[in-house]
C-alpha positions as CSV (number, residue, x, y, z in Angstrom):
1,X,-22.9,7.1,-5.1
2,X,-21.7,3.5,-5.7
3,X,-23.4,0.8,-4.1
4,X,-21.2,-1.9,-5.8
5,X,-18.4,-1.8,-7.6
6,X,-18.5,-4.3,-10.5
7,X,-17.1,-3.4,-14.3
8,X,-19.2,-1.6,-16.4
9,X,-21.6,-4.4,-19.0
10,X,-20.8,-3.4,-22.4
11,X,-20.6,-4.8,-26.2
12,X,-17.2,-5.5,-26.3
13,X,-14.2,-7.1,-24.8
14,X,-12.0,-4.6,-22.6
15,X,-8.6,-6.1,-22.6
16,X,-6.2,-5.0,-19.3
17,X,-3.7,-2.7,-20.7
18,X,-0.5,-4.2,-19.7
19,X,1.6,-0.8,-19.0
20,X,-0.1,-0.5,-15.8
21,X,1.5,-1.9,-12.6
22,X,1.6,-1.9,-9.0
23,X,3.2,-1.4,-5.7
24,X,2.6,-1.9,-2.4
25,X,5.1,0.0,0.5
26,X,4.4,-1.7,3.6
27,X,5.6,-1.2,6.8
28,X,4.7,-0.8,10.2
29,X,2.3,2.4,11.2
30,X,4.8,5.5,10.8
31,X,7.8,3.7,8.8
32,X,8.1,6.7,6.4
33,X,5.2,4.4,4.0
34,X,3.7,8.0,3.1
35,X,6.8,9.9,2.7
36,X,8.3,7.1,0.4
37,X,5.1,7.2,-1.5
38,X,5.2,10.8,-2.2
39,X,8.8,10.8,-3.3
40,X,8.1,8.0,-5.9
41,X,5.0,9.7,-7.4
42,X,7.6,12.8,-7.8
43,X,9.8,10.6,-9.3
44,X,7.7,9.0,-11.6
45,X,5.7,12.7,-12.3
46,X,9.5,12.9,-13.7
47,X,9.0,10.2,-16.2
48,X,5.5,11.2,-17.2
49,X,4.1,8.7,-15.2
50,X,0.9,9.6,-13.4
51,X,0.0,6.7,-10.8
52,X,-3.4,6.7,-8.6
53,X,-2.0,6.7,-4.6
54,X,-4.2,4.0,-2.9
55,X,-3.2,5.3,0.7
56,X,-5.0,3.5,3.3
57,X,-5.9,6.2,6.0
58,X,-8.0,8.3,3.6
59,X,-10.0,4.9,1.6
60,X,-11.2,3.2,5.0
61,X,-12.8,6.4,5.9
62,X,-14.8,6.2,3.1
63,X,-15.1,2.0,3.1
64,X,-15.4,1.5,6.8
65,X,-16.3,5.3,8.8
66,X,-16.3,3.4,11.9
67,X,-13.1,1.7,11.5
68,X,-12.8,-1.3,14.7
69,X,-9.6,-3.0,13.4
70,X,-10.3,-6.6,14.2
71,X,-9.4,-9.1,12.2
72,X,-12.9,-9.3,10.3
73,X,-13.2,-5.3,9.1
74,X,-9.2,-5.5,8.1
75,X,-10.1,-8.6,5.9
76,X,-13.2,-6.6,4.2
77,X,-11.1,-2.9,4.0
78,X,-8.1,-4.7,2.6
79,X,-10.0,-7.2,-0.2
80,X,-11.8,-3.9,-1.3
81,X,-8.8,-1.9,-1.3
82,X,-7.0,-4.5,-3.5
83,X,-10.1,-5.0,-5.8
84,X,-10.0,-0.9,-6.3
85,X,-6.0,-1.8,-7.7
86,X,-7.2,-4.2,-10.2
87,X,-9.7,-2.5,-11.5
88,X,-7.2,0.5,-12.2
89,X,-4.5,-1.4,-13.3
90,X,-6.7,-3.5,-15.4
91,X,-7.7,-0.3,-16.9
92,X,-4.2,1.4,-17.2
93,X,-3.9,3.3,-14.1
94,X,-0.7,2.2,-12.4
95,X,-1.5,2.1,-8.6
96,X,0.7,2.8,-5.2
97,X,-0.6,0.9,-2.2
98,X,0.2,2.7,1.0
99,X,-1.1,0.5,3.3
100,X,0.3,-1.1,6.4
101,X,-1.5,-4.8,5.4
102,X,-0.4,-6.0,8.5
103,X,-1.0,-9.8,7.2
104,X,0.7,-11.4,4.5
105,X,-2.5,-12.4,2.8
106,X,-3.7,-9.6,2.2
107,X,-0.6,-8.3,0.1
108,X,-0.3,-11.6,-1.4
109,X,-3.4,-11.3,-2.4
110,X,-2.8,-8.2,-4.6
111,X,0.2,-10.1,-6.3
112,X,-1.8,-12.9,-7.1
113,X,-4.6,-10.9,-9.3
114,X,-1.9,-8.4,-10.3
115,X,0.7,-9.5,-12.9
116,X,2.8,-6.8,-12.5
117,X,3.3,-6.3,-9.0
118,X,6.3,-5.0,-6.5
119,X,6.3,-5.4,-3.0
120,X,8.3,-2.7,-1.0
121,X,8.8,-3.5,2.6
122,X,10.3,-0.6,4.9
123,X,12.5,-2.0,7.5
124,X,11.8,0.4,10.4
125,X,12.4,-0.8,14.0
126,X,9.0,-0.5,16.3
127,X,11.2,1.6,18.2
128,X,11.9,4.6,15.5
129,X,8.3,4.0,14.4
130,X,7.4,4.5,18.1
131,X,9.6,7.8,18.1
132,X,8.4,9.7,15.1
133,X,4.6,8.6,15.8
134,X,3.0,11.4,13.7
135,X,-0.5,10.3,14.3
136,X,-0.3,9.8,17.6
137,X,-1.0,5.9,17.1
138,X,1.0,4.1,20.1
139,X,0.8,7.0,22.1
140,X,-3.1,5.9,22.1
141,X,-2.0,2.6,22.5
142,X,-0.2,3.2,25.7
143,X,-2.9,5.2,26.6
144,X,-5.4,2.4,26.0
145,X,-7.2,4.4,23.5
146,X,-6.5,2.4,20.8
147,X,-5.9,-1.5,20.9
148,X,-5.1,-3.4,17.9
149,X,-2.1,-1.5,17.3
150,X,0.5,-3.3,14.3
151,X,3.7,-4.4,16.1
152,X,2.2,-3.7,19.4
153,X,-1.0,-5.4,20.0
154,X,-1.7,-6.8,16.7
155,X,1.1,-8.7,14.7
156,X,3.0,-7.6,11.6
157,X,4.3,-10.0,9.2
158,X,7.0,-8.2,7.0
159,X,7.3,-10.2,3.1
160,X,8.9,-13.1,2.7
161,X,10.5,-12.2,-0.2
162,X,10.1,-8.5,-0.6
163,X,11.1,-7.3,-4.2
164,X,12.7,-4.2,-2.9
165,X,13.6,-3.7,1.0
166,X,14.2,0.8,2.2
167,X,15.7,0.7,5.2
168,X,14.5,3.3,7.8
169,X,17.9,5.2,7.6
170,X,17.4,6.1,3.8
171,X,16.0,8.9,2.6
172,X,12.6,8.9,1.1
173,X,14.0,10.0,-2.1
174,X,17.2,7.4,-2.1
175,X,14.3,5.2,-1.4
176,X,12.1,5.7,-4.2
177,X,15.2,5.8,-6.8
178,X,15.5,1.9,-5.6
179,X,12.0,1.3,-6.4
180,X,12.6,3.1,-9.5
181,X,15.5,0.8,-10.6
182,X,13.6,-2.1,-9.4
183,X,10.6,-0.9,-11.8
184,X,13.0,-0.3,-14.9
185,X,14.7,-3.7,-14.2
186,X,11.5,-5.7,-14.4
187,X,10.6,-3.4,-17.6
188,X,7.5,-2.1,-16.1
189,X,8.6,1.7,-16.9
């Protein structure tokens, strides 16, 4: 089992392999993040391309089994989750962030240590997200069973300046062709 995660000491210089790349869909909990994902790994399965899915549910079981959700745990789940993407794409893995990173920051911060980087926001209203609730999420936040809900409790700030917006009315599959042309566009695939 880990106990760190640092790069491997060795004789030589490892240079990044620049065909790697990543993405991070973000969204508010159960705005079709998932679904979109799964489309675009189809996609790019298509193409040859084999990307690693980093999707947040299943890593902070493993990073934080006792997940609280406060501010503090977010900020340690999220700096690990982005340090797993560089180590991939510095090692030519091209990496899928599901994750909801409800802060700015913490996206930003992906962007900053990784050169080729898209950030996909999916424009769902609270409401829909509300509606198709697959995990039961704000039905445990109206219950009081769970309280640092994003867009309820806890705030969401959607990018700035999002390279490539899916609205919730697309399909997951129109939605992952735009991410696809955005991809070709900036000559990452």
């Amino acid at each position: 089992m880990l106990t760190h995660l640092t790069r491997p000491r060795s004789t030589h210089t490892v240079e990044p392999k620049t065909s790697a790349f990543a993405i991070w869909i973000t969204g508010l909990p159960a705005s079709g993040k998932s679904t979109i994902a799964a489309a675009l790994c189809t996609q790019l399965a298509s193409r040859a391309i084999d990307v690693a899915v980093l999707e947040s549910d299943t890593l902070r079981r493993i990073f934080t089994p006792s997940p609280r959700y406060d501010e503090e745990e977010r900020q340690n789940f999220y700096r690990a989750l982005v340090y797993v993407g560089i180590l991939l794409t510095a090692h030519g893995v091209p990496v899928i962030f599901d994750a909801t990173a409800n802060r700015r920051a913490y996206r930003d911060e992906a962007r900053k240590q990784i050169s080729r980087f898209l950030e996909v926001w999916v424009d769902c209203p609270l409401e829909v997200c509300i509606r198709r609730d697959p995990k039961g999420i704000y039905r445990k936040a109206k219950e009081g069973a769970a309280s640092i809900v994003p867009g309820l409790q806890a705030s969401y700030e959607p990018p700035e300046k999002p390279d490539v917006i899916v609205r919730s009315g697309d399909t997951p599959e129109a939605g992952a062709r735009t991410i696809i042309s955005k991809l070709l566009e900036k000559e990452f695939i």
